[in-house]
Structure formats: C-alpha cells, structure tokens
N, C-alpha and C positions, 0 to 999 in steps of 0.2 A: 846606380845599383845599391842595395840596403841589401842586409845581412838580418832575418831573424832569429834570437837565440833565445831561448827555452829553458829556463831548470825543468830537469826533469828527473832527478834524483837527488836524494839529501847526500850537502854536503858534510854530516859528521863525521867523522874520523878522517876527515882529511886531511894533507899534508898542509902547513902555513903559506906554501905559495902557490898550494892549489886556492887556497880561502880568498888569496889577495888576488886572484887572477880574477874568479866572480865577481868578488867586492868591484876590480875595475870595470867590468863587464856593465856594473848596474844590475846585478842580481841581488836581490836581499833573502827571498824566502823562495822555499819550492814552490812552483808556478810560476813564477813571476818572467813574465817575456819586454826585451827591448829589440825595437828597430834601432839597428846600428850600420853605420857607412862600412861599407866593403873596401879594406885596407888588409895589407897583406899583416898590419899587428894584430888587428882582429881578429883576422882569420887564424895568428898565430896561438893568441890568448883562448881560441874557439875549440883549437888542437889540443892544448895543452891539458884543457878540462872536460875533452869528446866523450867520457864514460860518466860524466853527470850532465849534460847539456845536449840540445838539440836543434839542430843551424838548419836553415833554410833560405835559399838568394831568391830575393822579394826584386820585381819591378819598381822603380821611383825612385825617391829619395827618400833617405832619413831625417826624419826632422832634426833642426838645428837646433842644439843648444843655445838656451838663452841664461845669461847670468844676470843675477840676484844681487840687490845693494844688500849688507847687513841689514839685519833689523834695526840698529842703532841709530844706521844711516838713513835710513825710510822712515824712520819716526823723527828725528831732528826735520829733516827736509819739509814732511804734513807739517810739521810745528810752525817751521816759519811760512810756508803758505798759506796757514789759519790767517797770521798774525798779519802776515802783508794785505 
C-alpha cells in the first residue's frame, strides 16, 4: 500500500513544525505530489498538516529510495575509470 499526498494549500504563515513536517513529506512547492509508503508516521505527519495537504491510499508500492554518492565522490570515481 502507498499513500498519495498533495500540497494543496500554501504553506505561509505557518507554524515552524508545520514547515518541517512538509519539508519531511517531500513537499517543496504548492502542487507538488509524492507516492509515499503507508506507515502509521506518515500517516501521522499526513494528520498533523490535514488543512494544507491531500492524502489518498493508492494500490502498489512506493518507489524505493535510491541514494546518491556526493558529487565529489562520482566525480573522483569517473576520474580514475578514464585513467584506468
């Protein structure tokens, strides 16, 4: 089960741990929608910010997070495989 969530109202004037509950969310701007895994913290963080947000339970899975080497690191790495 995935969880879609929605901005759908601007966050200005809102409180600082309304801001950082989006910001967890993966919200940046109004409109911006993520599929997220159906967890009771989600679903808390989903509560917490209900009058700017809009959640809907999706069939399937959420895609998985994939993590990122630094830039520093991915560029060193191409360097020595040119060189090799």
């Amino acid at each position: 089960m995935a969880i879609k969530v929605k901005l759908t109202k601007s966050f200005s004037g809102s409180s600082e741990d309304q801001l950082a509950t989006i910001d967890s969310l993966g919200l940046k701007k109004f409109g911006d929608e993520r599929l997220l895994k159906d967890t009771p913290a989600i679903r808390g963080m989903v509560n917490k910010v209900r009058h700017l947000v809009t959640a809907e339970t999706v069939a399937g899975e959420a895609p998985k997070a994939t993590r990122r080497k630094a830039r520093k690191i991915r560029v060193r790495d191409a360097a020595r495989a040119r060189k090799a």
